[in-house]
TORDO-125639 format. One record per residue (C-alpha): x, y, z; residue in one letter. Coordinates in steps of 0.5 Angstrom, whole numbers, padded with zeros to 4 digits, always signed. Example, Ala and Ser with C-alpha at 12.3 -4.5 7.8 and 13.67 -1.06 7.14 Angstrom:
// TORDO-125639
+0025-0009+0016A
+0027-0002+0014S
//
This chain:
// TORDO-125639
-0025+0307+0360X
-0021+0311+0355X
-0025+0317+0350X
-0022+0312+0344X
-0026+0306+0346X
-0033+0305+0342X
-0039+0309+0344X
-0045+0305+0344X
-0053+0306+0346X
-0057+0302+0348X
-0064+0302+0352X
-0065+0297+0358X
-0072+0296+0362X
-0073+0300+0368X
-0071+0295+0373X
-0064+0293+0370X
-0063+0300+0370X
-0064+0300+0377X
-0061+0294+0379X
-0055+0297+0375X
-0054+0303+0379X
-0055+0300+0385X
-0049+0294+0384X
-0045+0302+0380X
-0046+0305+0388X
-0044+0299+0392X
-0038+0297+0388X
-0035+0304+0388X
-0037+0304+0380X
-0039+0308+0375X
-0045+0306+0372X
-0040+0305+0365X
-0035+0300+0369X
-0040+0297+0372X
-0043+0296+0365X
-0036+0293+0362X
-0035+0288+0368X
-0042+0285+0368X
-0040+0284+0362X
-0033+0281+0362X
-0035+0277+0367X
-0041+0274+0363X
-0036+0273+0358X
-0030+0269+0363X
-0037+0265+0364X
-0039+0263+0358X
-0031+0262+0356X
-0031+0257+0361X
-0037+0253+0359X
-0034+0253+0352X
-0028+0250+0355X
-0032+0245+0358X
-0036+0243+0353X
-0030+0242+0347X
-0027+0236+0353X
//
């Protein structure tokens, strides 16, 4: 990620915490990166759902 993308806080319950820094260390990530593709896959996820459900 680059110093010009949005900065954002945000407060998780303990155990996403966890389960976040857990998934960053096996996946060779930062916990920032591990974040951001959670969350892309989310969104591919949802799209496809979308797709499916305009057919």
């Amino acid at each position: 990620m680059a110093r010009g993308d949005a900065e954002m806080r945000i407060r998780v319950p303990e155990d996403i915490k966890k389960w976040l820094a857990e998934q960053a260390k096996l996946n060779c990530r930062t916990q920032a990166s591990q974040i951001v593709f959670t969350l892309r896959s989310a969104m591919s996820g949802a799209k496809a759902l979308d797709a499916e459900s305009e057919n």
